[in-house]
C-alpha positions in Angstrom: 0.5 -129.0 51.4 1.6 -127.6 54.1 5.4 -128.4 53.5 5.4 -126.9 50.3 7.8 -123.2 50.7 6.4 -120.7 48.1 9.5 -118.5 48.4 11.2 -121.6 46.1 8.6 -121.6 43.5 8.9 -119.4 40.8 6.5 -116.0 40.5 5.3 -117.2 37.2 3.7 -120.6 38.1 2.1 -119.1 40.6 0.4 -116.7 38.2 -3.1 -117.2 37.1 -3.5 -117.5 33.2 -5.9 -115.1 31.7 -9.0 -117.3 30.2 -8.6 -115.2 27.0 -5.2 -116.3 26.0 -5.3 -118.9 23.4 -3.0 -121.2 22.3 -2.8 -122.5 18.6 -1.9 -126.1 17.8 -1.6 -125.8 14.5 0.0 -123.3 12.7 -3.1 -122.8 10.6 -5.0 -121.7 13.2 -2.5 -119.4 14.2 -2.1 -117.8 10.8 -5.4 -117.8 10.2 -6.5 -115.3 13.9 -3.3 -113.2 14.3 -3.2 -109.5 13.6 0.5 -107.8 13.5 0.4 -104.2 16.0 0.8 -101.3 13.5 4.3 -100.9 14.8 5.6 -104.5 14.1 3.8 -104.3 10.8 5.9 -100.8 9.8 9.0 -102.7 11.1 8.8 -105.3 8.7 7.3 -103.6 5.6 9.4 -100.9 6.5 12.7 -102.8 6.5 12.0 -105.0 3.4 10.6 -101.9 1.4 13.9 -100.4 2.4 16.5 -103.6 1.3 13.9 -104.3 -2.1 14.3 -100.6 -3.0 18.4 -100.1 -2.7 18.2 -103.6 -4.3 16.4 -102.7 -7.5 17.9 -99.1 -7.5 21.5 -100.7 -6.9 20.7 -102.9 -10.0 19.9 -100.2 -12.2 22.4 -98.1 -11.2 25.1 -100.4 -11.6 23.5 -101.2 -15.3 23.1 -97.3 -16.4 26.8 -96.9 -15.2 28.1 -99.9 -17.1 26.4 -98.6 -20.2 27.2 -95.1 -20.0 30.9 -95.7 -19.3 31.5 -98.7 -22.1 34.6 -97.8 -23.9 36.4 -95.6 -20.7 39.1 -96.9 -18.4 38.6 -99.7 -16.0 39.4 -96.5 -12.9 36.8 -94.9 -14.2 34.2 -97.6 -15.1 34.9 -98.4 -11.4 34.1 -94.9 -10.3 31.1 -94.4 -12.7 29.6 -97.9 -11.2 30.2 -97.0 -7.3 28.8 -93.6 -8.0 25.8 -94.9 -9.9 24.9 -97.6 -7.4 25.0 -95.4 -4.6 23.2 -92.7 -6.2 20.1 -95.2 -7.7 20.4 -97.4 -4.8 20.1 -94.7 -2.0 17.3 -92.8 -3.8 15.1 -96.0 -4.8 15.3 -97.4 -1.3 14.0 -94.1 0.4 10.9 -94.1 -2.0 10.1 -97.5 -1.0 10.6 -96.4 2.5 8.6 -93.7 2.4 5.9 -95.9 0.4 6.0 -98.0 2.8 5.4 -96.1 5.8 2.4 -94.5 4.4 0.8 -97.8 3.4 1.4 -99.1 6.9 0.2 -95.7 8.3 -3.1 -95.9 6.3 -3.5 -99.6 6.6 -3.5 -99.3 10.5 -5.9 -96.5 10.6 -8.5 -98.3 8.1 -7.8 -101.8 10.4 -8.6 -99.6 14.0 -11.8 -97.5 11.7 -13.2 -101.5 10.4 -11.8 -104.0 12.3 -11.6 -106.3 9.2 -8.3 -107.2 7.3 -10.0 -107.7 4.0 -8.4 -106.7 0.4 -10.5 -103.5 0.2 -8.7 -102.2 3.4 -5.1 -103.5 1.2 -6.3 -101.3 -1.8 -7.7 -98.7 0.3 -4.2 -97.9 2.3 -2.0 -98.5 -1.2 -4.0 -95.9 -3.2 -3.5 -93.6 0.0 -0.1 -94.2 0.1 0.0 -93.6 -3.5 -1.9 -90.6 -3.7 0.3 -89.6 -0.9 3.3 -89.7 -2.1 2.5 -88.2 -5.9 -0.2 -85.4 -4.0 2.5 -82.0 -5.5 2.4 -83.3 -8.4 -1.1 -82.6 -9.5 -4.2 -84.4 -9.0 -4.0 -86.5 -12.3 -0.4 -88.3 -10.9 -1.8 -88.7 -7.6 -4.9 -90.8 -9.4 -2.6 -92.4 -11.2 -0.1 -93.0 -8.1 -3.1 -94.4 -6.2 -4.4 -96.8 -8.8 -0.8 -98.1 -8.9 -0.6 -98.4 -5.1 -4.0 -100.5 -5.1 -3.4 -102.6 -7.4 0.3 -103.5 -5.8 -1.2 -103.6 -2.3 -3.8 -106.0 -3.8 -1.7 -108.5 -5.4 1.3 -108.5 -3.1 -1.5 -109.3 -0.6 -3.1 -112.0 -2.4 0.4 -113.5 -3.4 1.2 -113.9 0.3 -2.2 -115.2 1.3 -1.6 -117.6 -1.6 1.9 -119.2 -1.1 3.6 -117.7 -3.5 6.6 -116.1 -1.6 7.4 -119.7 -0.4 5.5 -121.6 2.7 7.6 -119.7 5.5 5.9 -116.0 4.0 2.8 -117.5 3.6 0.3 -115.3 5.1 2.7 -112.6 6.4 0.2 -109.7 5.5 
């Protein structure tokens, strides 16, 4: 032992290991204990919101501006599709965005209140961000708003829990 230089060695196998750090073997295990922070949870709900929302809003515009402009010159079918897609795309993304950033907002202060990462916490933060987002509108939209945002927290949850994204999503909230 006494030949051994511990200027060579490197500073991290000379570390101790916490006792508390815990290493999965199987992937079920892992998915199965694993919490995302708040902050890499808003990253990625964020960011797919986001695409999903310009997306779907791309899609429709592109479909209102084919109908509108049937029968008009190719230049300005062009125009009326580029404008229409921007336009849908741009706005339908930021309200997914937004929607999103209120669940994850909500859904990390009910996780810190409970500790638990049950469904009621899912349909408690969706109708939050629901309400939320429809509260100027009166308090009959922002009902309606948060029954909508349960009930999408709830099954997009359960559909991820459940497979149904594919095996490499499973379990991703």
């Amino acid at each position: 032992m006494g030949r051994i230089n511990p200027s060579v060695l490197s500073p991290r196998s000379l570390r101790a290991r916490p006792l508390d750090d815990v290493e999965y073997v199987f992937a079920e295990d892992y998915r199965a204990f694993r919490k995302k922070s708040g902050t890499e949870q808003l990253t990625y709900l964020a960011g797919g919101s986001y695409l999903t929302g310009a997306v779907i809003g791309a899609g429709r515009g592109f479909y209102g501006a084919m109908h509108d402009s049937a029968g008009k010159a190719a230049k300005l079918r062009v125009n009326a599709v580029l404008n229409g897609t921007g336009k849908r795309g741009a706005a339908m993304a930021n309200t997914f965005g937004v929607l999103a950033l209120a669940f994850c907002l909500s859904e990390s202060i009910l996780y810190n209140y409970t500790s638990d990462e049950t469904l009621t916490n899912y349909a408690a933060a969706g109708a939050a961000a629901g309400a939320l987002y429809k509260s100027t509108r009166g308090p009959r939209t922002a009902a309606i708003w948060a029954a909508a945002g349960a009930a999408t927290a709830i099954g997009t949850v359960w559909a991820s829990r459940e497979g149904y994204y594919g095996r490499g999503l499973q379990g991703v909230l």
